[in-house]
N, C-alpha and C positions, 0 to 999 in steps of 0.2 A: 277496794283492794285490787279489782281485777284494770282499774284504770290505773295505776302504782305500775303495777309489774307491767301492763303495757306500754308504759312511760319507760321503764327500767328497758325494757325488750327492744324496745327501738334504741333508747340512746345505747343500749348494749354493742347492739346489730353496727350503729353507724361509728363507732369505735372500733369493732372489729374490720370492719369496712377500710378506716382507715388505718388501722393498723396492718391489714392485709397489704396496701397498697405502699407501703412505705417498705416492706419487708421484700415485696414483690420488684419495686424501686432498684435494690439492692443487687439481687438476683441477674438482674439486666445489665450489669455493668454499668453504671451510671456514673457519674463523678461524684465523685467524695469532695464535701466542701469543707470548711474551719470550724471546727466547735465551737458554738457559740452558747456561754454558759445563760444561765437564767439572769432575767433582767430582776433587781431586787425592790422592791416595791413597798411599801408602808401599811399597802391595804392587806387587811387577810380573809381571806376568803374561807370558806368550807368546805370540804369533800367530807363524804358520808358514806355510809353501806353497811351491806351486810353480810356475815359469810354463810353459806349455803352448799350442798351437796350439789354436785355438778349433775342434770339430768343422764348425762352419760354413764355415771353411776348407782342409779335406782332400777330397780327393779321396775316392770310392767306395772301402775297406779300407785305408786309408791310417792309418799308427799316429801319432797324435799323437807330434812332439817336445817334448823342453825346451830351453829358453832359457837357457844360461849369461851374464850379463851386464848381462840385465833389470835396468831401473831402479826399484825397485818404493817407491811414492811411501802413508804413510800419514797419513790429514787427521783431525782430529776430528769427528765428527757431533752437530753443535748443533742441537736440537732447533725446529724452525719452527712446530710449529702442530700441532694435535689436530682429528679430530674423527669424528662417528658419522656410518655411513650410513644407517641406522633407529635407531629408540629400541631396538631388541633387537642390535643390533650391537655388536661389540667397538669399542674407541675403536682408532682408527687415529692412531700419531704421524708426523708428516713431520720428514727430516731435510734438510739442507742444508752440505757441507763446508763445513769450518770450518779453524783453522790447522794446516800439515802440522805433525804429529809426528816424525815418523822418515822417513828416506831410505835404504834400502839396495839392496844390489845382488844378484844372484841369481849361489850360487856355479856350480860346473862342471857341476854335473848338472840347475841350474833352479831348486833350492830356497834357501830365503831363509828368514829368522826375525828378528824383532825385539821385546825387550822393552817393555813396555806396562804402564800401572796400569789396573787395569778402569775399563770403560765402552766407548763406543759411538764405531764410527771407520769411513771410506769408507778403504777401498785399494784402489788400481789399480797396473798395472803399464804399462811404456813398453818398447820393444825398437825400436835404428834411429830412422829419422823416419819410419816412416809403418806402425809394428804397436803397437797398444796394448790393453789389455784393457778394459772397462768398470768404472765404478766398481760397489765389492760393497760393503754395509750388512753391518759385523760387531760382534757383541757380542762382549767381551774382560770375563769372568768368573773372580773369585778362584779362584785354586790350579786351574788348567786352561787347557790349548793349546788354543786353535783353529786348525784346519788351514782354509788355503781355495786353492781352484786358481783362479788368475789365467791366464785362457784370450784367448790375441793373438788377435785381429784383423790381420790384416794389408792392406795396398796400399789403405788409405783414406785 
């Protein structure tokens, strides 16, 4: 288990990572390039997860739960705009939801899975009216699941 969630922690980390930097992209004035919608594919791939109590909401030793019931919502990520922050820097792309794909719901234990042709898509999840988790930037690559944990928010 403890090698799962550090598998989950890092691809967590290098998601937010890039998702920091696409947003940061933005911020900088950059150029805004053409949306460019999802290429359609034949193959379907996996994304998987699970909904869970965001640690920013537990109390000091407090063990995360899951969410049986979660509405967990997946959008397409249309690409908005490219750009460098030096000449020696990597290009940073921004993305912006696009049309939801898939709708499912999270079974008894919090886990949810839904079919996908690769490419690049924003999921969040929803619990109640007022626990949601933040949008996460995930790549959906042939012949391979991506696992991601969708961590509530709650009483906002």
């Amino acid at each position: 288990m403890a090698a799962i969630n550090s598998a989950l922690s890092s691809r967590k980390a290098a998601l937010f990572a890039l998702l920091a930097f696409s947003v940061f992209g933005l911020f900088l004035g950059c150029d805004r390039g053409e949306s460019s919608g999802q290429q359609q594919v034949n193959a379907r791939e996996v994304l998987s997860g699970v909904v869970v109590d965001s640690p920013v909401s537990l109390s000091s030793g407090a063990t995360p739960l899951s969410y049986p019931g979660a509405v967990v919502t997946v959008c397409e990520a249309i690409e908005s705009g490219t750009c460098r922050v030096s000449a020696d820097a990597p290009l940073t792309v921004s993305y912006e939801p696009g049309d939801e794909v898939a709708e499912v719901t999270s079974g008894a234990d919090g886990t949810w899975e839904v079919e996908l042709p690769p490419g690049t898509y924003f999921v969040r999840a929803l619990f109640g009216e007022q626990s949601y988790s933040e949008d996460v930037l995930v790549e959906v690559v042939e012949e391979e699941t991506v696992v991601v944990t969708l961590e509530l928010i709650h009483g906002v």
